[in-house]
N, CA, C and O of each residue as an XYZ file, in Angstrom:
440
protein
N      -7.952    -17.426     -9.274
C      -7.214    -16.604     -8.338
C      -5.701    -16.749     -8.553
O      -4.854    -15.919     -8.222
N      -5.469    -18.053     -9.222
C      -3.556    -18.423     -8.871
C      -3.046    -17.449    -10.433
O      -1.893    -17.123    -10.716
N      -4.418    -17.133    -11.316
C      -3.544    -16.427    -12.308
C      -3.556    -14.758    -11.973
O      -2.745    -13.991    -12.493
N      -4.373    -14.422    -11.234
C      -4.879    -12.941    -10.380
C      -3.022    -12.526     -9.581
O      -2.407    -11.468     -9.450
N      -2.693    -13.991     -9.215
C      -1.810    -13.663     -8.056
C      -0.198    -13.203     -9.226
O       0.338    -12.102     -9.353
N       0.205    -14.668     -9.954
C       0.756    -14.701    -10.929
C       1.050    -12.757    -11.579
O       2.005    -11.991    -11.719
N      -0.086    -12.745    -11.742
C       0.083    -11.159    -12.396
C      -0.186     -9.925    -11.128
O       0.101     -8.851    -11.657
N      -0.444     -9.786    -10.272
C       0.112     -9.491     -8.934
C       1.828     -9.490     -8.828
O       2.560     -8.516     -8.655
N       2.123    -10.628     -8.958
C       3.652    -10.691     -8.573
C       4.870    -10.384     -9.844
O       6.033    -10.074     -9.585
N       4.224    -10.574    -11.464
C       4.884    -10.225    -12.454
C       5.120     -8.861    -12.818
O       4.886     -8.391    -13.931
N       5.724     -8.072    -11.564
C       6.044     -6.551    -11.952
C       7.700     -6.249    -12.307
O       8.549     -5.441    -11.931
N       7.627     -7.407    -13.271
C       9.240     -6.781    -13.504
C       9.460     -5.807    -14.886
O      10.565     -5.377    -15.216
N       8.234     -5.552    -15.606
C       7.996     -4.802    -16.394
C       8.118     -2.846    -15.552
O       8.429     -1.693    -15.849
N       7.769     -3.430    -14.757
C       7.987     -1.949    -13.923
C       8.461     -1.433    -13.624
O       8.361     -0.210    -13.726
N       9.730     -2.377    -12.759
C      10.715     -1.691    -12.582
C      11.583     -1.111    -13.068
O      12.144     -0.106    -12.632
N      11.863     -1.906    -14.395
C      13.198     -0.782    -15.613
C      11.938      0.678    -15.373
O      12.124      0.996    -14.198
N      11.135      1.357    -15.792
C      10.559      2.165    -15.516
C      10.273      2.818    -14.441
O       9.656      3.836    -14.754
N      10.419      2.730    -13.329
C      10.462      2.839    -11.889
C      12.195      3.444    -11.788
O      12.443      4.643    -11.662
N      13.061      2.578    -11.856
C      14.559      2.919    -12.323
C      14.824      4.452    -12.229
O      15.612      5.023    -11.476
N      13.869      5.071    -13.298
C      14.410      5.945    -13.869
C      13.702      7.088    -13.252
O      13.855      8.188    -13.783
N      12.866      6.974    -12.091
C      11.769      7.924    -11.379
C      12.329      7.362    -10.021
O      11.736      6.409     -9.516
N      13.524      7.936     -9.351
C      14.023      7.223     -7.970
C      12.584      8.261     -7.123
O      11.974      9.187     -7.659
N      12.389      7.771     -5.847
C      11.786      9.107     -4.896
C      10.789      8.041     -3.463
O      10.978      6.862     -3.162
N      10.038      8.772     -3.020
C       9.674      7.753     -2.257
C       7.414      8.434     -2.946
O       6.797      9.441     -3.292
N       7.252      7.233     -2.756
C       6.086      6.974     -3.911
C       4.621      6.592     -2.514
O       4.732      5.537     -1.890
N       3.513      7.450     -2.227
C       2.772      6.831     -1.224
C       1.632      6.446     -2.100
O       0.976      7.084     -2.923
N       1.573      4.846     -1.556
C       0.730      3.647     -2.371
C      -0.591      4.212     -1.537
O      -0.427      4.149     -0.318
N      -1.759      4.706     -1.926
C      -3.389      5.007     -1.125
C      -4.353      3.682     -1.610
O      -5.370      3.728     -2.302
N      -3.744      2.589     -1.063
C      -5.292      1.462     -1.140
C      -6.190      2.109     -0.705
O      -6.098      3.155     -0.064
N      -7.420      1.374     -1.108
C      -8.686      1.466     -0.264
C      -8.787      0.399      0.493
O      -8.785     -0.812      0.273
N      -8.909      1.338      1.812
C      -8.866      0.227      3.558
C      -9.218      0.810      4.420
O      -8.482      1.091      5.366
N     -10.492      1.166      4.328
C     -11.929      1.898      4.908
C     -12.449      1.053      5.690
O     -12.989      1.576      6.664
N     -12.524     -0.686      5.619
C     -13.020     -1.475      6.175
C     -12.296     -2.283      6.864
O     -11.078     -2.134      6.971
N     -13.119     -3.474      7.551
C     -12.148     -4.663      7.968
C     -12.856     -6.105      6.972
O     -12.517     -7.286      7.045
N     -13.763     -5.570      6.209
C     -14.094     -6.629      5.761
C     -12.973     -6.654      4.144
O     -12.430     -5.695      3.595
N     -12.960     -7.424      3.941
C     -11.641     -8.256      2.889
C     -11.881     -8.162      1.772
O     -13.067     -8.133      1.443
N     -10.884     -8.083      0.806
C     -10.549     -7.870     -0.565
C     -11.483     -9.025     -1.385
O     -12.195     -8.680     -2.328
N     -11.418    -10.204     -1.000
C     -12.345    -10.706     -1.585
C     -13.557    -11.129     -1.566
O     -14.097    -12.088     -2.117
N     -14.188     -9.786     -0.424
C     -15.709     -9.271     -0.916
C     -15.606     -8.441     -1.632
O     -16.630     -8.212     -2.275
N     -14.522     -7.648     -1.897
C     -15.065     -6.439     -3.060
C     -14.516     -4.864     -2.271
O     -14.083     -3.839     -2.798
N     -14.708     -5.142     -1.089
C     -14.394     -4.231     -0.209
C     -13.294     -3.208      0.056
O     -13.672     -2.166      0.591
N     -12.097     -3.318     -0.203
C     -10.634     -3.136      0.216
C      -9.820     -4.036     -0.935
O     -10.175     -5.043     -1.549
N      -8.693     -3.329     -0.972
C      -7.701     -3.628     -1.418
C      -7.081     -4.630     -1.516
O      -6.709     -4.902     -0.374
N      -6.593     -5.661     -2.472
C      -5.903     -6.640     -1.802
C      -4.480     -6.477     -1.364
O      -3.630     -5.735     -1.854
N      -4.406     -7.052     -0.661
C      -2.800     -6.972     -0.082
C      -1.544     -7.472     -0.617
O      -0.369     -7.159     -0.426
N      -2.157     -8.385     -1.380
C      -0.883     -9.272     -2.400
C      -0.864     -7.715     -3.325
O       0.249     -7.238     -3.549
N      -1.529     -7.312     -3.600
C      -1.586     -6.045     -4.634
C      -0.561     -4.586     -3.988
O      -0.030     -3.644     -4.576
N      -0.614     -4.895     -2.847
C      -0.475     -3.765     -2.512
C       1.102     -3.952     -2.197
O       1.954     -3.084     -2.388
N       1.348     -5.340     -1.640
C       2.492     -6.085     -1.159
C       3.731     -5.770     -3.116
O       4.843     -5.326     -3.399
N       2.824     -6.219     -3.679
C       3.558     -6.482     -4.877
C       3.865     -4.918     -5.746
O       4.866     -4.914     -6.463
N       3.332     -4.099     -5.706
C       3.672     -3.101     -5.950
C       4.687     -2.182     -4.915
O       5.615     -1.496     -5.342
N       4.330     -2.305     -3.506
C       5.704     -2.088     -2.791
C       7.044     -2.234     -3.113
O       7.918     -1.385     -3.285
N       7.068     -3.487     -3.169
C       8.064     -4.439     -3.708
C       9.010     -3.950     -5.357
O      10.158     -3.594     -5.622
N       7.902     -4.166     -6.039
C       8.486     -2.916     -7.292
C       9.439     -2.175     -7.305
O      10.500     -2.234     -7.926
N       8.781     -0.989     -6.131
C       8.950      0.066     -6.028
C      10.484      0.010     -5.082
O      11.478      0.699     -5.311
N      10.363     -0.773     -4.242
C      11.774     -0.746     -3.272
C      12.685     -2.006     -4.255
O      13.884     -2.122     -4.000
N      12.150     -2.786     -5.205
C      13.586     -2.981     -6.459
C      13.985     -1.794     -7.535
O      15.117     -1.827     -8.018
N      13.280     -0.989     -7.827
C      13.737      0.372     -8.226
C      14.714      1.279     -7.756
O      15.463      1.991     -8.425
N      14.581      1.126     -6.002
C      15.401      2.090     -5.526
C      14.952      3.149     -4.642
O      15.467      4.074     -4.013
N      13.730      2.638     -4.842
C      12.471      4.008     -4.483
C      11.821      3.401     -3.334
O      11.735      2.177     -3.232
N      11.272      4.360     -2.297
C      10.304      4.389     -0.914
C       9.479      4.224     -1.142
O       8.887      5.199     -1.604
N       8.649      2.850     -1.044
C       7.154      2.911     -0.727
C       6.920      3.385      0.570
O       7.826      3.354      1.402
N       5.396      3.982      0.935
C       4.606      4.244      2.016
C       3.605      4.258      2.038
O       2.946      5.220      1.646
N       3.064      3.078      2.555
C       1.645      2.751      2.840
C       0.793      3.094      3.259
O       0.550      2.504      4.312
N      -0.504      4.440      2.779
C      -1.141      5.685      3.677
C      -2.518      5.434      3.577
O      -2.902      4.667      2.694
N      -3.317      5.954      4.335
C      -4.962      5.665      4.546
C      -5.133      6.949      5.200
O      -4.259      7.538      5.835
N      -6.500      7.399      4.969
C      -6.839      8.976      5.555
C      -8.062      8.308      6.621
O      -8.916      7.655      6.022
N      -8.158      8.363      7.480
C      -9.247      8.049      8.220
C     -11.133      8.557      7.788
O     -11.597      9.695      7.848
N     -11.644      7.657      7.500
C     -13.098      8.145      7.311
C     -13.728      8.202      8.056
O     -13.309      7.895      9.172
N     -15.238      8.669      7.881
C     -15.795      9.506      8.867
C     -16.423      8.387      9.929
O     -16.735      8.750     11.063
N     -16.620      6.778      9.428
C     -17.104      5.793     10.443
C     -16.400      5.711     11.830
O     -15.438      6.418     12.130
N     -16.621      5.350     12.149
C     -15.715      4.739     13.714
C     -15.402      3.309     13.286
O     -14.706      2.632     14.043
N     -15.761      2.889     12.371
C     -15.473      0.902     12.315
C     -14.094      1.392     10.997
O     -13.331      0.706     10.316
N     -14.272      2.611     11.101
C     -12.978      3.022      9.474
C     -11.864      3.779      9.862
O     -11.263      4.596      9.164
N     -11.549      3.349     11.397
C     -10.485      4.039     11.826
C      -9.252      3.100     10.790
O      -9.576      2.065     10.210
N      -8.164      3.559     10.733
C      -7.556      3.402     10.133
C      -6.613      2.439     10.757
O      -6.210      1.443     10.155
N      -6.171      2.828     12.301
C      -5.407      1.515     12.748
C      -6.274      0.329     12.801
O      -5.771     -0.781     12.632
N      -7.800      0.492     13.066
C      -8.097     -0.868     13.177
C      -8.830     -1.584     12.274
O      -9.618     -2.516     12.438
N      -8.403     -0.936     11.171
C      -8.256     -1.682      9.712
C      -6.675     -2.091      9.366
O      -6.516     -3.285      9.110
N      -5.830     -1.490      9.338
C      -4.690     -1.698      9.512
C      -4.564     -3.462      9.900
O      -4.209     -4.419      9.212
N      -5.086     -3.335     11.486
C      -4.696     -4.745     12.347
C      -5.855     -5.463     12.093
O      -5.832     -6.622     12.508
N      -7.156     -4.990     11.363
C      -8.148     -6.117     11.230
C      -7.626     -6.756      9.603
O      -7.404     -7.941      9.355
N      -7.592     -6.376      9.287
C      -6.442     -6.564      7.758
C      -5.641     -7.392      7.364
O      -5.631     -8.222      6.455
N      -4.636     -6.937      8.518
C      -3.302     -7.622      8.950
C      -2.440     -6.938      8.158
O      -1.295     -7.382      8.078
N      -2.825     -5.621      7.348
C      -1.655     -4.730      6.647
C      -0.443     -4.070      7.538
O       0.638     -3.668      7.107
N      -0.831     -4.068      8.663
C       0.319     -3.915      9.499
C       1.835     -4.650      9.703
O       3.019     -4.319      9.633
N       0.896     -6.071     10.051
C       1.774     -6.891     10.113
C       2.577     -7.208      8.503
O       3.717     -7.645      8.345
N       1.683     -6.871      7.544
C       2.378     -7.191      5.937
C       3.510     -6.220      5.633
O       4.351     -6.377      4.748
N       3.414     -5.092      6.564
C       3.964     -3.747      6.488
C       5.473     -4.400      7.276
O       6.500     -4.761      6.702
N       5.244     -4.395      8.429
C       6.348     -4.787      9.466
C       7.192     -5.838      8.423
O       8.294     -5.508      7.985
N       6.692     -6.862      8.146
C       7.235     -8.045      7.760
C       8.269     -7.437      6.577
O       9.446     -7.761      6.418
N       7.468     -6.432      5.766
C       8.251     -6.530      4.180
C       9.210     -5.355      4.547
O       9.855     -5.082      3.534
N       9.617     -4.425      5.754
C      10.291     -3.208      5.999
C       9.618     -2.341      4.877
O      10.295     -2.039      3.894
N       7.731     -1.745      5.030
C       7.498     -1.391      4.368
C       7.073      0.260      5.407
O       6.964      0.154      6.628
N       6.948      1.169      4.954
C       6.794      2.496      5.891
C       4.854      2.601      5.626
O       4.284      2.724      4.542
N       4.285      2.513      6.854
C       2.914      2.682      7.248
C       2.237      3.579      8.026
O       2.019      3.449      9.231
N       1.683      5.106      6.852
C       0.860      6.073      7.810
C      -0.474      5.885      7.895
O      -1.201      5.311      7.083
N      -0.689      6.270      8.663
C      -1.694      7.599      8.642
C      -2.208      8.412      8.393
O      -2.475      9.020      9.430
N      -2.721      9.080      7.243
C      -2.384     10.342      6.555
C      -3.943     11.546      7.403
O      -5.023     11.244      7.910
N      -3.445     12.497      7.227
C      -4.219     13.555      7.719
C      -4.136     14.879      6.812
O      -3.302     14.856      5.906
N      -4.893     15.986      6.965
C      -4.977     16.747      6.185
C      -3.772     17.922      6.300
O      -3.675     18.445      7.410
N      -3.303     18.154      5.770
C      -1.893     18.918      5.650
C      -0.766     18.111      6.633
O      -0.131     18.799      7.433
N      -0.561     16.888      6.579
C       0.106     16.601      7.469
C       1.709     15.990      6.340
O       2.818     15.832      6.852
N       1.428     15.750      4.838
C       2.231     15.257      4.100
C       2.621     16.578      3.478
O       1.872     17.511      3.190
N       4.096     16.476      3.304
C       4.440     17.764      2.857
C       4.859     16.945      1.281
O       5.758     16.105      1.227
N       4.131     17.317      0.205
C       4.459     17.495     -1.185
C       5.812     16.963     -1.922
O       6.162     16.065     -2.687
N       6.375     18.116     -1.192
C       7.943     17.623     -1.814
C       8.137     16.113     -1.467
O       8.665     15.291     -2.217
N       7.710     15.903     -0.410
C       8.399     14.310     -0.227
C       7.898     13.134     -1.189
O       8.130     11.925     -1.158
N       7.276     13.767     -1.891
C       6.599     11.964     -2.737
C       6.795     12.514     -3.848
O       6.480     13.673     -4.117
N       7.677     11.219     -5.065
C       8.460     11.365     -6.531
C       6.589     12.255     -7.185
O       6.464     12.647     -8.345
């Protein structure tokens, strides 16, 4: 896992490339569940954390989006807070929707 994380956090290859694509960029994990990345399930968050991160040393807007599925246990806020991507969100000044169907207008993401 400590070399999983290691390369998780070694995105400095990215950013000279990122650089040159300023815009604001929406990251779509999969976070359908509340059960955790290391069942297999969802996204990990160091993953998701570390590509944010990238992206706002570039210059560029991350935004952290999920479309709600059709479960009731896959609402999206309460994966969000069963997660704790919320709080990973708050912590890093990272921007966290919601997404819905025509609700993102195009132009806004590089």
């Amino acid at each position: 896992m400590r070399k999983l994380v290691h390369i998780y956090h070694d995105t400095s290859n990215y950013v000279d490339i990122l650089r040159r694509h300023h815009g604001t960029y929406l990251l779509k994990p999969n976070l359908f569940t509340t059960i955790s990345s290391e069942k297999g399930a969802t996204t990990d968050p160091i993953l998701i954390l570390s590509v944010a991160e990238a992206l706002k040393k570039s210059g560029s807007k991350p935004i952290v989006g999920e479309y709600p599925a059709m479960a009731s246990y896959a609402c999206p806020d309460t994966v969000f807070d069963g997660l704790d991507i919320r709080n990973l969100c708050k912590k890093h000044d990272i921007e966290l929707r919601v997404l819905s169907a025509g609700c993102a207008d195009a132009d806004e993401f590089a």
